[in-house]
N, C-alpha and C positions, 0 to 999 in steps of 0.2 A: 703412421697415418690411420690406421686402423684403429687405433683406439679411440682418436680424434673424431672420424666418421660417427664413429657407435655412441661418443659420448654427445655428440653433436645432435645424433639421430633422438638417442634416450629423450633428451632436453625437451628437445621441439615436439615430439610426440605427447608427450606430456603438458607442455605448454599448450598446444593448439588443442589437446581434449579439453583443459580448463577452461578454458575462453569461448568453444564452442557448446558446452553444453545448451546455451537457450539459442543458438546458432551465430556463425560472426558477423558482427555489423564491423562498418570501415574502420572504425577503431581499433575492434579486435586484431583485424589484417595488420594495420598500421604497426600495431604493437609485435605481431607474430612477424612481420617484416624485417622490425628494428631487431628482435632478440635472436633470431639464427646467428647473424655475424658474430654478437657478442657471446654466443653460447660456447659455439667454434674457437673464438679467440680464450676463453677460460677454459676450454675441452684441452687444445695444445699446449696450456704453459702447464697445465695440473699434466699430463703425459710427459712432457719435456722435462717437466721438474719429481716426477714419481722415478722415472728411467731415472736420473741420475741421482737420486737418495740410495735405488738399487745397485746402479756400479759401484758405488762410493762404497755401500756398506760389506756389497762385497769383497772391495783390493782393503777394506781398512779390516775386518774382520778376521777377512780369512790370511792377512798378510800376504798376499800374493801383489809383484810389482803389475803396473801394468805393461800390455805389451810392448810400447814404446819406450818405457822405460828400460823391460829385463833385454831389449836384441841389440847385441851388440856389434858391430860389422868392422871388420878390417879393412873396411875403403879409405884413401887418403885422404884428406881435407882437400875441396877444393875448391883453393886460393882462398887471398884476404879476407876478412869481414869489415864493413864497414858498418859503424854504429852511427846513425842520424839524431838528430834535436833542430828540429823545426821549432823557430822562435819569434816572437811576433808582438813587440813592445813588452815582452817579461823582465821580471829584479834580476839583475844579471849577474849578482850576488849566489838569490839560489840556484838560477841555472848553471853556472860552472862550481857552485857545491855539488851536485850530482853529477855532473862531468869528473869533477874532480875525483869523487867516492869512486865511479866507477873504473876510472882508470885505475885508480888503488886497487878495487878489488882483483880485475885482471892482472894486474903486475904480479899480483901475491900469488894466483895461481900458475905465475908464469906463461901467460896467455899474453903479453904485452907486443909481442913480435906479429899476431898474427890478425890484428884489431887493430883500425885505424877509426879514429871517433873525430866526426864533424859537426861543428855548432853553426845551421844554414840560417842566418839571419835576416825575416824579412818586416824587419822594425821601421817604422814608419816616423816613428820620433828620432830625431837626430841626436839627443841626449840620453837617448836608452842604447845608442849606435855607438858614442865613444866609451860608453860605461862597459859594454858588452866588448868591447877591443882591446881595454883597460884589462879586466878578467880576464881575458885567454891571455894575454900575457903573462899575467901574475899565474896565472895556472901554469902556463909554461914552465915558468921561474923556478915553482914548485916544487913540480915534479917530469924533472927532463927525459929521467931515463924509463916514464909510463909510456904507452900507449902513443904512438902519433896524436898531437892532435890539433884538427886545422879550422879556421874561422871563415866566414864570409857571408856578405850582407848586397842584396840585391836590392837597388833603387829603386826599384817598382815590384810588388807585391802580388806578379801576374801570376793567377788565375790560386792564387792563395798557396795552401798547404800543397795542394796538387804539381803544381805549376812548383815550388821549391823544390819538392820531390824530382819531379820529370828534371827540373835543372843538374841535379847532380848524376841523373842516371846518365844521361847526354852526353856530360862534360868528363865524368868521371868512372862512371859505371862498368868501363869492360875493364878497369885494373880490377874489380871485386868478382868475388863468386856471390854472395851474397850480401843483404844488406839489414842491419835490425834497427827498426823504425821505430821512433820511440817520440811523445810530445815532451813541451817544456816542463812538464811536471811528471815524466817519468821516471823510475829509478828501479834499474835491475842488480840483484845479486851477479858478480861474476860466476856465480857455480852454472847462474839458470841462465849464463849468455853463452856460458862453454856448454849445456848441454841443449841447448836450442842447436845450435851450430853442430854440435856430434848427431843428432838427427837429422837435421838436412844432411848431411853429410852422407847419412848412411841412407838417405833412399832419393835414388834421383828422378824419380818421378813427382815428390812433391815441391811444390813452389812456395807456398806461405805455410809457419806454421803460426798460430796464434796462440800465445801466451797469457791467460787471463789475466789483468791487474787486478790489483788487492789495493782495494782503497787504505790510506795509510795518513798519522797526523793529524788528524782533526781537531779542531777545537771547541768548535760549538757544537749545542747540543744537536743540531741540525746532521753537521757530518760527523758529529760521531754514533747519531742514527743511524747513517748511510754505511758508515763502515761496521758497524755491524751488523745490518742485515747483507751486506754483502759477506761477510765473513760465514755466518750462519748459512744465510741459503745460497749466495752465489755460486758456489761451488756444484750443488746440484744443477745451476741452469748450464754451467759448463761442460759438466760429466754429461747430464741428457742434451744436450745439442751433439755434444761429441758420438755418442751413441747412436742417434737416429741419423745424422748427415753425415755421421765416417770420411769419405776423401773427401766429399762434398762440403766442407767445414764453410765459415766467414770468415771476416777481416771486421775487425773494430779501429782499423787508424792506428793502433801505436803496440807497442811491446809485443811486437812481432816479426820473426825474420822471413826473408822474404830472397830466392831466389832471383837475383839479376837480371839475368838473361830473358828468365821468362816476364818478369815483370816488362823487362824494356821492347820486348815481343808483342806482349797481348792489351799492356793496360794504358794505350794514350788516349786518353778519354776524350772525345768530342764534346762538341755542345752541343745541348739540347735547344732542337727551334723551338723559336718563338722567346717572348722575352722572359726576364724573369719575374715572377720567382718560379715560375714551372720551368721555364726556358733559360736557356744561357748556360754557365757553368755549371756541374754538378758540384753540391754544396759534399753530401754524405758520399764521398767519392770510395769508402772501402768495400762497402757491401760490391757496388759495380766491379772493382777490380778483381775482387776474387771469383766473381761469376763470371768474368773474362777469361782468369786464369783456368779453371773451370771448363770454360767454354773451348778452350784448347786444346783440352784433355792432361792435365795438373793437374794434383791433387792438391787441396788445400784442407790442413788440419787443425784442429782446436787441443793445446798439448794441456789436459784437462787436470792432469795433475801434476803440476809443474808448478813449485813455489818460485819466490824470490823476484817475482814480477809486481810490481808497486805504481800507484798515481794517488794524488793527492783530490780527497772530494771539494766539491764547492761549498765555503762556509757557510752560506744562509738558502733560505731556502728562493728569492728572490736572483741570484747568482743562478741556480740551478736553473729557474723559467729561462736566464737570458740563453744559459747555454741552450737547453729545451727547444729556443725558438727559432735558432740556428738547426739543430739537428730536423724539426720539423720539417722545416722546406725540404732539405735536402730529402727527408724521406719521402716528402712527398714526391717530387720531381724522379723518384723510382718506378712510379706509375706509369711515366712515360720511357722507363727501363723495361717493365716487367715483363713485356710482348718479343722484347727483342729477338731475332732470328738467331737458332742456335745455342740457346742458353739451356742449362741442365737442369730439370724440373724441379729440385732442391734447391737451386740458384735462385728458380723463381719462388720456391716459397719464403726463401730470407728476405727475398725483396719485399714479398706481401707482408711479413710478420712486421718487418720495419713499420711499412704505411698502416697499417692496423696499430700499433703501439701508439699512434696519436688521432687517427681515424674512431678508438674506441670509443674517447673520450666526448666527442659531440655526442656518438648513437647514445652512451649511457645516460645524457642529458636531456635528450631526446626523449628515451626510455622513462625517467622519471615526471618529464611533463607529460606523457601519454599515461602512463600510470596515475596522474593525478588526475587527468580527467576523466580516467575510468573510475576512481574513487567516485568523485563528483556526479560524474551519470548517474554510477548506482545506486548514492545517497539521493538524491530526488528522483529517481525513478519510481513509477508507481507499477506492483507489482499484477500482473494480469493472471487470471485462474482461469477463465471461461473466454476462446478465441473463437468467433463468426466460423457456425457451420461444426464446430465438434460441441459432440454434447455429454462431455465428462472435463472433469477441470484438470488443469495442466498446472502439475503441482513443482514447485520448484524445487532443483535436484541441488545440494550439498557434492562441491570437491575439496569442501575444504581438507581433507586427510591428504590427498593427492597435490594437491597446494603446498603443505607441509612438507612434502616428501621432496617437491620441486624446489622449496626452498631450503631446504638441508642437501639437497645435491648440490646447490648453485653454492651456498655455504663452502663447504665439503670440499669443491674444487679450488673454490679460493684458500682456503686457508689450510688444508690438510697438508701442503707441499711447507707450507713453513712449519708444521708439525715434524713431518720428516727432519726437516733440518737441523731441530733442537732435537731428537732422541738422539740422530746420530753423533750429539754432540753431548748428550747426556751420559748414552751406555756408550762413550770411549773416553778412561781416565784420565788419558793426555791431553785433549779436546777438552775434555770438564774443567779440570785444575788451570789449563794455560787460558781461561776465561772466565777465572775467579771462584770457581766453585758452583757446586748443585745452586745454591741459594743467589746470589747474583747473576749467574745464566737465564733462570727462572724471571728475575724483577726485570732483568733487560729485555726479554723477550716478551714482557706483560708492555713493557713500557715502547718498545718496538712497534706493537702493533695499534698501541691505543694510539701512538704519535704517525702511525700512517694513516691511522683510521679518518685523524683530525683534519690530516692534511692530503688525503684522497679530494675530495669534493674541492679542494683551492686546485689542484692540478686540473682537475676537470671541467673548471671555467676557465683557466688561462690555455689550454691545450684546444679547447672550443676556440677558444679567440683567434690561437695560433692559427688553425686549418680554417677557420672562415677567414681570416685576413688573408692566406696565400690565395684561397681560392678567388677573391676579390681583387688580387692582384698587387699586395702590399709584401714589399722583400725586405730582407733582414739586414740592418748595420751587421759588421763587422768587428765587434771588440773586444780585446783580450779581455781574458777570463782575471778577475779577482782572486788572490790567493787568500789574503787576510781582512781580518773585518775587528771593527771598533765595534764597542757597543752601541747600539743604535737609540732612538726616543721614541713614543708613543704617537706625535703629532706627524714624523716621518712615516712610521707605518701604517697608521690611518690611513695618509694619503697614497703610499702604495696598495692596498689593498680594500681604500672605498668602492669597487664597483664591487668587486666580491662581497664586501660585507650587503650591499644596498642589493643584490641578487637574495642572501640569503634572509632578507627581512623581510622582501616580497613575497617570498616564496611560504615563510608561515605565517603571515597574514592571509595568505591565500588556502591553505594546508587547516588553518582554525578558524576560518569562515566555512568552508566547504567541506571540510573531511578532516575532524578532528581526529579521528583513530587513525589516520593515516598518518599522524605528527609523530606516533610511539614508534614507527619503522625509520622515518627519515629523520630523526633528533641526530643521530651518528653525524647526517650530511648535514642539516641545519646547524649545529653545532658547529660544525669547523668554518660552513660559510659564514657566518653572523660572528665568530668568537677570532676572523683570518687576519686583522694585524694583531692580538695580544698573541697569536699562537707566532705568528710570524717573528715577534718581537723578543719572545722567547727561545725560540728554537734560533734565532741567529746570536744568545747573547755567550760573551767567550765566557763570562764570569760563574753564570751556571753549568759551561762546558766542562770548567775546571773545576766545581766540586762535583759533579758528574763522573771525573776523571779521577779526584781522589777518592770516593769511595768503590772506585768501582765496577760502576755501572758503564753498561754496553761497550763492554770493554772485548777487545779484540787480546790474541798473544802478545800483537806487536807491542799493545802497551806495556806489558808487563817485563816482556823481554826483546829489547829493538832489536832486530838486522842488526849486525855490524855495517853493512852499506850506510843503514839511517842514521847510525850513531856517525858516524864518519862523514855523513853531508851535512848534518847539524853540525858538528865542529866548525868545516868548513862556512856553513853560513856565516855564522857567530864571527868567523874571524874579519869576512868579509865586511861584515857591516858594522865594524870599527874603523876600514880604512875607507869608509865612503868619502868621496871628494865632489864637491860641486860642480853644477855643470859648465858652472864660468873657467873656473880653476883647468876643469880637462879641458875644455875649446882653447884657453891661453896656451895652456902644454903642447897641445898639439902644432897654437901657428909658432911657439918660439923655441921651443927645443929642439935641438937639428935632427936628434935620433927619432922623438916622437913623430916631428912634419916628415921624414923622409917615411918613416915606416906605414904611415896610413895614407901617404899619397901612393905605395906601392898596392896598399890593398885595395884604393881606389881604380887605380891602371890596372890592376888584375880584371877588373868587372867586367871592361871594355864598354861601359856604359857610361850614355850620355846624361848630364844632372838632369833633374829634376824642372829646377830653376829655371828662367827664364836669366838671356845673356844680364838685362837691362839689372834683374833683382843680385845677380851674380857681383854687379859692379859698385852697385849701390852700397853691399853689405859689404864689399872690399877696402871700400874707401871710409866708411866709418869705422872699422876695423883698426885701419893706420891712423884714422886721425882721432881717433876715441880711446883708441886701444879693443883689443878682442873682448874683454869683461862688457864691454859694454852693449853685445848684440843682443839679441832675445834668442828663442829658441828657431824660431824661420831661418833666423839670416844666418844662426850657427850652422843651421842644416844643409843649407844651398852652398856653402861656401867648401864644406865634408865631402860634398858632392863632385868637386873640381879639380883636382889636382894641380893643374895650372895654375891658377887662383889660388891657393896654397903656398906653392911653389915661391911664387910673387909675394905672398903678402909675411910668407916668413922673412924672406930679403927686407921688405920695404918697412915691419914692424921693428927690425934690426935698427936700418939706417936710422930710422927715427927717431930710436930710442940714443942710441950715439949721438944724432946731432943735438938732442937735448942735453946730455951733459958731455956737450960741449969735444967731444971727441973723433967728427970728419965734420967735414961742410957739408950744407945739404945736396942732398942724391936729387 
């Protein structure tokens, strides 16, 4: 906090001498207003991310493990672990690829006895519902003597990932000691799930540990942007979080274990009044839970150096807004977390860092329309020597050197932390070589920064849009995330990104009417506004992803040397999406095969949940059934009917008789 203060302090001091030299009019304030918050928000990540280039290069240098790594403790394991995948209309293909990998990987360690892995499914489509019931059986099939592992899909999708969660802790949660939560595109090493679990093990005072993922797989040039500057510098915002908030750590949602007990103790999260999107459910529900945990007096940690933890990025960069716009609310609705009675000062600063990570984005907008009309003012202002009542002239004082020095500080903090990142990856051989060498390290990280540089200013209208739509009171669909992408057209991204471009055309008409020299600073931002579908169209296209990927470029280790986990879920994908079958073909299997109808009418009667359906829609799609045949319902009537077990029951009977008495084999029923 202290460097943060000072560097906060420096800023603003400097800033508010510049501006006051001829003294401040409203503007000046207005500006001095907007830039503290953003000075503070650039002081903390340059601190956050300098602290962790310094742990780093110290455990990588000097060879020393870190502490959680080198202690080792003779306490017994205590009890199961259960492994989660929270699912929600995903290819259920890759999903039990990675179920699949990872039970492989514990078996091979012999950890198979002491990990039970559940796929909670709360799929919305009733065709991604028998594809998903399909795979855990064929996984079953597979591999009998891995890892328990168990399915189930909840009719109603209450209160989302959260509400899946609380379902299993409820129902299921005192047979575990702990539990490792991981989303549908997760995928851990079994080395990093046996050693996640031998540290909780060995200290009973902490409740979550968090396991950074590593962006992994990409294809476009967009995520494999993504995965490499997470590779490069993520690791320092790791190490420095881990550093300054020590017990006091977060929760990012997934690839992280999480003790039981205390979970099922401190984290049932209320609703927030009033409606949404500030009120109702909390959308970003991890950050809260760990400040709960926290609030208990649980330590929660960030195991910073800890490989073998994996998620897959969003392909375009349009994928990425949707997620964005989702996480937004959620942050913001932390606002009305951040006061709460009882919370650990740390607790509340992760809160604030959240709401500030898209809070920045208006002020920096802000910041640069206030800058432009202080251009504007002081291009037609007329300059005054001799003011009523002094009689020597009042000559005007030059900051520009101090200007300079403000803006190479404000530089400096931005970008010196990705500095840190490529030496550390420079002066260590294994880190060089397993990311292609001095000379491709170098073009990727020239090429990293020129492709955020581009796509800075498009985050910084749609993130403005985001936080003035909650604030106006507009709340976010619900929709799984996209894994893969086609190549896109020019006429499609025009029209995703005409306001942005028609933002950035106004803005240098405005910039070369009024203040031509001010077009040589903001060309960076005008550039990506005005140039944001070709950049968009580019960065989502796979075809330049993959000669991106054959020479080379931004390339991460994984590429060059996968995981065994990865090589092993990619097998399993591939194999999986040879035996895809249609959705007609599974609803048929399910009403006419005895073992299929009995088996998913039992995991219907496990739910204890009433369908969806209404009776009338229940009857309707029953009787077209027998007298159509099953192929012939849509995707509704297949759904309602999944939903029922009775109706099931019945309509596997009555498609039977049916089919006999057409050839001619009983009278009719």
């Amino acid at each position: 906090m202290a460097c943060i203060l000072a560097l906060t302090a420096v800023a603003a001091e400097s800033f508010i001498r510049i501006l006051s030299v001829d003294g401040l009019s409203p503007l000046d304030i207005a500006l001095t207003v907007v830039f503290l918050p953003l000075a503070a928000w650039l002081a903390q990540s340059f601190c956050t991310l300098t602290a962790g280039a310094l742990v780093i290069g110290y455990h990588r240098f000097t060879g020393r493990p870190t502490k959680d790594a080198a202690h080792r403790s003779e306490r017994r394991n205590q009890g199961r672990v259960a492994i989660l995948m929270p699912v929600y209309n995903e290819d259920s293909g890759g999903v039990f690829a990675r179920v699949g990998a990872m039970r492989d990987a514990l078996a091979e360690l012999g950890q198979g006895d002491r990990y039970d892995l559940f796929v909670l499914s709360d799929s919305t489509d009733g065709d991604k519902w028998m594809a998903e019931e399909v795979a855990w059986h064929g996984e079953l099939a597979r591999a009998p003597q891995g890892p328990r592992l168990f399915y189930r899909r909840r009719f109603r999708n209450t209160r989302r990932k959260t509400g899946n969660i609380a379902w299993f802790v409820e129902r299921h949660g005192a047979a575990y000691g702990h539990m490792v939560v991981l989303d549908a595109d997760s995928l851990m090493t079994g080395e990093s799930i046996q050693e996640l679990t031998r540290r909780m093990d060995a200290n009973p005072l902490v409740a979550l540990i968090q396991a950074p993922p590593k962006l992994i797989r990409g294809e476009t040039p967009f995520s494999r942007m993504l995965q490499f500057s997470g590779d490069v510098y993520g690791p320092l915002s790791a190490a420095g979080l881990a550093y300054w908030a020590g017990g006091e750590g977060n929760y990012w949602g997934h690839n992280a274990i999480i003790r039981v007990e205390a979970f099922a103790q401190c984290c049932g999260l209320p609703e927030l009044p009033g409606r949404a999107p500030l009120g109702g459910e909390i959308l970003s529900h991890d950050f809260v839970e760990a400040a709960l945990l926290r609030r208990a007096g649980w330590r929660v940690s960030v195991a910073w150096d800890l490989g073998g933890s994996y998620e897959e990025p969003p392909p375009t960069l349009e994928d990425f807004m949707v997620r964005d716009r989702r996480w937004c609310q959620g942050n913001m609705q932390h606002g009305r977390v951040l006061f709460a009675r009882g919370l650990h000062w740390v607790s509340r600063v992760h809160l604030l860092i959240g709401i500030m990570s898209y809070v920045t984005s208006p002020l920096w907008l802000i910041f640069l329309v206030l800058s432009g009309l202080q251009a504007w003012t002081l291009a037609h202002s007329q300059a005054v020597y001799f003011r009523e009542g002094v009689p020597w002239a009042s000559w005007p004082i030059s900051r520009e050197q101090e200007a300079a020095y403000l803006l190479a500080g404000t530089l400096g903090m931005l970008f010196l932390p990705k500095l840190w990142g490529l030496l550390l990856c420079l002066f260590h051989g294994p880190s060089r070589r397993a990311r292609g060498g001095l000379g491709r390290l170098l073009v990727g990280f020239l090429m990293e920064n020129v492709i955020s540089a581009l796509i800075a200013p498009i985050m910084m209208i749609r993130h403005s849009q985001f936080v003035v739509a909650i604030l106006t009171g507009a709340k976010v669909d619900w929709k799984p995330q996209r894994r893969g992408v086609e190549k896109g057209t020019l006429a499609v991204a025009i029209g995703a990104y005409r306001d942005v471009s028609l933002i950035g055309l106004a803005a240098l008409v405005f910039v070369l009417v009024s203040a031509p020299d001010l077009g040589i600073w903001l060309s960076p931002v005008l550039a990506g506004l005005i140039g944001a579908p070709v950049i968009g169209l580019a960065l989502a296209d796979p075809t330049l992803g993959k000669r991106l990927a054959a020479s080379g470029l931004l390339s991460i280790p994984e590429d060059r040397t996968p995981p065994a986990v990865a090589s092993r879920m990619e097998a399993l994908d591939r194999a999986a999406r040879e035996r895809v079958v249609s959705p007609e073909t599974l609803f048929s299997n399910i009403i006419l095969d005895p073992e299929s109808n009995a088996r998913h009418r039992r995991l219907v009667e496990a739910t204890g949940e009433l369908p969806t359906a209404t009776p009338e829609t229940l009857e309707r799609a029953a009787a077209l059934a027998v007298h159509l045949g099953p192929a012939a319902l849509d995707r509704e009537e297949r759904k309602a009917l999944l939903e029922s077990a009775p109706h099931l029951d019945r309509l596997h009977v009555a498609c039977w008789a049916r089919r006999l008495e057409e050839k001619g084999g009983i009278s009719a029923v």
